[in-house]
C-alpha positions in Angstrom: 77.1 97.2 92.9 73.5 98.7 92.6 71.9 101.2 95.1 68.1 102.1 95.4 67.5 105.9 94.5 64.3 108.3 93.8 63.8 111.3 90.7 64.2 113.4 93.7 68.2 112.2 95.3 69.1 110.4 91.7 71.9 113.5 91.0 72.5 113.6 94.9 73.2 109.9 94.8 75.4 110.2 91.7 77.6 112.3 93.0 77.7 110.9 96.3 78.8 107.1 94.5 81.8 109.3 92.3 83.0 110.4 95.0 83.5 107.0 96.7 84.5 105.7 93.8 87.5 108.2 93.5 88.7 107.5 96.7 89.1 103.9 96.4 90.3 104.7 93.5 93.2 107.0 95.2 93.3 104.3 98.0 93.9 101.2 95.8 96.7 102.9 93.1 98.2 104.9 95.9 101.4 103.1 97.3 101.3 102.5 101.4 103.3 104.7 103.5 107.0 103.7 104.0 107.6 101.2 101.1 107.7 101.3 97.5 106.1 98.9 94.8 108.5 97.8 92.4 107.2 96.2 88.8 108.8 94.5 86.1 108.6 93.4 82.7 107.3 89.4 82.0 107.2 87.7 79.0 105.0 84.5 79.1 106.0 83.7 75.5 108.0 84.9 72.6 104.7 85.6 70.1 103.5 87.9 73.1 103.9 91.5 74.1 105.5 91.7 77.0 103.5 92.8 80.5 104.4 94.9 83.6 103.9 92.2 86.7 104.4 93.4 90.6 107.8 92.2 91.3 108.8 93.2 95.0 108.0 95.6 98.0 110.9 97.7 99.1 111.3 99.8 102.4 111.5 103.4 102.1 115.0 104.4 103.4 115.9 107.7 105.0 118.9 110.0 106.4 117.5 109.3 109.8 117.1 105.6 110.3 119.5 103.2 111.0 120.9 99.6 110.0 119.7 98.6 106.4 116.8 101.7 106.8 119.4 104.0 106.5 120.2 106.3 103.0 123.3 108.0 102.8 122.3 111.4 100.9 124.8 113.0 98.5 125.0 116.6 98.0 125.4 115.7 93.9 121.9 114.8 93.5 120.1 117.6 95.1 119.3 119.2 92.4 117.3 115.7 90.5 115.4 115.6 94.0 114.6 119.4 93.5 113.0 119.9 90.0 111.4 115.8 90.6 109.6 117.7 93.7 109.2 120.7 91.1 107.5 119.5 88.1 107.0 115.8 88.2 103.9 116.3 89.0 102.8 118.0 86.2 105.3 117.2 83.2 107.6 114.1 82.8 111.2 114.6 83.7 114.3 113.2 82.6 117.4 112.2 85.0 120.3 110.4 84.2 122.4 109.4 87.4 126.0 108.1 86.5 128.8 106.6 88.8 131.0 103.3 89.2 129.3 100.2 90.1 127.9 99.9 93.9 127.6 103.9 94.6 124.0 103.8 95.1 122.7 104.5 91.9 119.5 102.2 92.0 119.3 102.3 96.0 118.7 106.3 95.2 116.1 105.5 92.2 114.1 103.8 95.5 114.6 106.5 97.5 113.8 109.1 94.9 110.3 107.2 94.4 109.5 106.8 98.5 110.1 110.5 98.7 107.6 111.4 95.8 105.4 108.5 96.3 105.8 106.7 93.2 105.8 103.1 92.0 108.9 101.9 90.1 109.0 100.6 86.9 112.2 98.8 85.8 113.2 98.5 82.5 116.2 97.7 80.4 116.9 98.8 76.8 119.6 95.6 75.8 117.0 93.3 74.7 116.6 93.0 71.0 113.3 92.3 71.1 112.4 95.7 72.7 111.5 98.1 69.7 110.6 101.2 69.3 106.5 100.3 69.0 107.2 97.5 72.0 108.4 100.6 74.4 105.7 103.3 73.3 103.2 100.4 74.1 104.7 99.9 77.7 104.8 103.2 78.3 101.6 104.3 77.3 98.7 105.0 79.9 96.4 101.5 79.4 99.7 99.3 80.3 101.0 101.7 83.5 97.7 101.3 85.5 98.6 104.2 87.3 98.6 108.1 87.0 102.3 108.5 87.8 105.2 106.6 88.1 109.0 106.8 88.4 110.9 104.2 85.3 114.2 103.3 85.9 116.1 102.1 82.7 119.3 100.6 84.4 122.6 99.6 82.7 121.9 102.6 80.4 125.6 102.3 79.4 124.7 99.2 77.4 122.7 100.8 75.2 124.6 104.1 74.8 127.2 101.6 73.3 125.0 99.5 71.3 124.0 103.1 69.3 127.4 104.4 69.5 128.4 101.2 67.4 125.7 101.8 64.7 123.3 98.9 65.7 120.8 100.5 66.8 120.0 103.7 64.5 122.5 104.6 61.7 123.2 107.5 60.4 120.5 109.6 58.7 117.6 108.1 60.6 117.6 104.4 59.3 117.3 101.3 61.4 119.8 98.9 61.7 119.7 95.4 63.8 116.5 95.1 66.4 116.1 96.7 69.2 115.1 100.5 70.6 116.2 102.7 68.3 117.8 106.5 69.7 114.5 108.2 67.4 112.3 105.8 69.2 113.4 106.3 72.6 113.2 110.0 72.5 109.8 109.7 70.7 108.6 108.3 74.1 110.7 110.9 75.9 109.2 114.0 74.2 106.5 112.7 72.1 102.5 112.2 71.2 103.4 108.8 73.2 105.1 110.3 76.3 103.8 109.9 79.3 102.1 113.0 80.9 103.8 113.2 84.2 106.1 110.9 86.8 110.4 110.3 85.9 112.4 108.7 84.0 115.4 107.8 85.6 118.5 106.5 83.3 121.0 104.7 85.3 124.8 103.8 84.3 128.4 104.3 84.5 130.1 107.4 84.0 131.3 107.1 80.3 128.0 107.4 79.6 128.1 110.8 80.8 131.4 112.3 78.9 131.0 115.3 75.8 131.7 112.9 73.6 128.5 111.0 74.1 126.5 113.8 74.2 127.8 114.8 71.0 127.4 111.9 69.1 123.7 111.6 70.4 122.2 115.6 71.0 119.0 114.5 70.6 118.8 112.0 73.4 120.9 114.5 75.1 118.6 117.4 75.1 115.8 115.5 76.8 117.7 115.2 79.7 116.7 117.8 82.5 119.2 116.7 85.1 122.2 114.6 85.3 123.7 113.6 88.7 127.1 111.8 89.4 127.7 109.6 92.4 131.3 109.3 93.0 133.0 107.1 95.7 132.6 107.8 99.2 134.4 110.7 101.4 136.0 110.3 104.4 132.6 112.3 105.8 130.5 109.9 104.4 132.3 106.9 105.7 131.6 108.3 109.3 128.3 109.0 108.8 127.2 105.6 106.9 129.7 103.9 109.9 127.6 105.2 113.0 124.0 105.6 111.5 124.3 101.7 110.6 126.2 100.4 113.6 123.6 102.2 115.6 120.6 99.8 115.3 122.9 97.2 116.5 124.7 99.7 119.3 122.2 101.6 121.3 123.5 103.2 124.1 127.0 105.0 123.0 127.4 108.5 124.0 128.6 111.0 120.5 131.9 110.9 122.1 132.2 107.6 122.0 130.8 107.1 118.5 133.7 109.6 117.5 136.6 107.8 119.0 135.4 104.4 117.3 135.0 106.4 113.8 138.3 107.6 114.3 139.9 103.8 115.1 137.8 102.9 111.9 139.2 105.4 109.8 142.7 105.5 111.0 145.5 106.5 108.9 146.9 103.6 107.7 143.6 101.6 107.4 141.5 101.2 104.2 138.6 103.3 105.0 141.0 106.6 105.2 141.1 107.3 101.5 143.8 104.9 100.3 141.8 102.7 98.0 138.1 104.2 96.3 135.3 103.5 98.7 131.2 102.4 97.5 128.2 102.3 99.8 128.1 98.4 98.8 131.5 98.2 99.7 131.3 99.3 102.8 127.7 98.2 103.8 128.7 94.4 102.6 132.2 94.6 105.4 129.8 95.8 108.0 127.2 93.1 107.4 130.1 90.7 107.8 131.7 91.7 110.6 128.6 92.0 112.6 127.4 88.2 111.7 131.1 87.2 112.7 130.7 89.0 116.1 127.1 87.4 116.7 129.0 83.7 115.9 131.2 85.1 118.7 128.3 85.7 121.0 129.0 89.2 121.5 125.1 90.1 121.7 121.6 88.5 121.7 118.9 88.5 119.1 115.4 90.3 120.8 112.3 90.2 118.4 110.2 93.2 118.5 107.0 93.6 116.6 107.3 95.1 113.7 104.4 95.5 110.5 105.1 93.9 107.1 103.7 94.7 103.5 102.8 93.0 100.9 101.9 93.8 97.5 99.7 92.5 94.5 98.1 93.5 91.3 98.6 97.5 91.2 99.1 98.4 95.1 100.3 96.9 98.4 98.8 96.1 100.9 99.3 95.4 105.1 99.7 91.7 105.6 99.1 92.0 109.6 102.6 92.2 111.9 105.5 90.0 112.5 108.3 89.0 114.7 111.2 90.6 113.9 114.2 89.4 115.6 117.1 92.4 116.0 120.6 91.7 117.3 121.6 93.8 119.4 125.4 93.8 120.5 125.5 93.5 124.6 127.4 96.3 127.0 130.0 94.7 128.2 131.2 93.5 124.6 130.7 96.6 122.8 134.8 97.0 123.4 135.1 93.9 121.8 132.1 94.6 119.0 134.6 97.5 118.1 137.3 96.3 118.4 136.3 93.5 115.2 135.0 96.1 113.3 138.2 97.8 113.4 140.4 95.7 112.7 142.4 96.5 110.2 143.8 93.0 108.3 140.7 91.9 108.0 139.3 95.0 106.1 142.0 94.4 104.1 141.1 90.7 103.4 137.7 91.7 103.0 138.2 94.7 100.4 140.5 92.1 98.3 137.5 89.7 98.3 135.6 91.9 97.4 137.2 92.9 94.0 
């Protein structure tokens, strides 16, 4: 890029080209508006350092929408949302979320991100290959290309057990088999390698999260700022996931209807009502069923609307034009029947056997 300029506009001009240069900057780091860019760690050969690539685009979810754009929010992570909208713009903060498998636990990592605008970065501590050097590297400023970013370490509980059983750091600070060491880890925590801002978000089980644990490893412990648990579902949030994702596919009901078909879902003697422990994927995986089984029984039409699609590549997304998005929609004179399938009781039961 060149640009023709006099000794009398030169520091004009100057300033003029920073400025655009800052704002494609902004423009091209800065993630679009309703998704989230999601990046992962590639390894094109074993003599190499590993790299972040761009991995997938995933919508932004919210307590409004409907379908699959809905997100259940639990009152036991308000305070992680809280301090990330606090301080993670200006210091790097530590969460560890905890709960049985198919709570939500990664589905809220994504949300967490959409809300504060954040590319994800997903890592996982089990690999042997990953040492303590390895992780400062990927965490340091010239390999995350941009200013802020949320990393998700999943399956945390892995590596809490590998240290627990002395193979990663042993007692009095020496290093035992390969792999990220407890020193090391907190080193990029709370270190001269720690990132300046963003999250780092530290996914798992809940016997992660007992006093034992946190005795047997303070230091790791101490650079936690928040720890939130996501339990199975109440009765409440039943209802609430039920009609918020039935009603992309049922437009139309009045909130008197929508409460006497919550109440035939979670009846008494049914396996919604508390008598067995309840997760989102649980719940969202039976729903999912039961609505392909009622389009195989014709009880609605599929009607594409127009709807725009993202893309992403290199450091950003980026708008790849509109598509045709064809959305079934469950016809008037069959909700009864709709319901009716989703209610039924033997073959939640089937279902939730299946399923475990």
């Amino acid at each position: 890029l060149s640009t023709r300029t006099s000794s009398e506009t030169a520091l004009t001009d100057k300033a003029l080209l920073t400025r655009w240069f800052e704002r494609c900057y902004r423009a091209y780091t800065e993630p679009l508006e309703g998704i989230v860019n999601v990046y992962a760690l590639q390894e094109s050969s074993t003599d190499w350092m590993p790299e972040w690539k761009f991995e997938r685009v995933k919508p932004c979810k919210t307590s409004s929408g409907t379908g699959q754009s809905f997100f259940l929010e639990r009152s036991s992570l308000n305070k992680v949302l809280a301090d990330a909208k606090l301080w993670s713009g200006s210091a790097l903060r530590v969460y560890m979320v905890t709960g049985p498998p198919g709570v939500g636990k990664s589905e809220f990592t994504i949300w967490l991100a959409g809300q504060l605008r954040l590319p994800v970065y997903r890592l996982c501590l089990s690999s042997g290959r990953l040492t303590d050097d390895r992780l400062a590297q990927l965490l340091s400023q010239s390999a995350i290309t941009h200013n802020s970013v949320l990393v998700q370490v999943d399956e945390f509980q892995g590596t809490v057990l590998r240290w627990l059983d002395g193979s990663g750091e042993l007692s009095g600070g020496a290093r035992g088999a390969s792999g990220v060491t407890p020193g090391g880890f907190c080193e990029c925590l709370q270190g001269s390698t720690a990132m300046g801002r963003g999250i780092v978000v530290l996914t798992g089980t809940s016997e992660i999260g007992t006093e034992q644990v946190k005795q047997r490893l303070p230091a790791v412990f101490r650079r936690i700022h928040c720890v939130g648990e996501l339990g199975w579902m109440s009765e409440q949030d039943v209802r609430c996931y039920f009609r918020q994702f039935l009603l992309r596919f049922v437009p139309g009901n009045s909130a008197e209807e929508w409460c006497q078909w919550e109440d035939a879902f979670l009846r008494k003697d049914g396996p919604w009502a508390g008598s067995r422990p309840i997760s989102v994927d649980m719940l969202k995986q039976f729903l999912m069923h039961q609505i392909t089984e009622s389009s195989c029984l014709g009880l609605g039409d599929f009607t594409s609307t127009a709807t725009g699609t993202a893309t992403a590549g290199g450091t950003r997304g980026g708008a790849a034009g509109s598509a045709r998005a064809a959305e079934f929609l469950v016809r008037a004179e069959k909700r009864k029947e709709f319901f009716a399938l989703i209610c039924d009781k033997e073959r939640a039961e089937d279902f939730l056997t299946s399923y475990a």
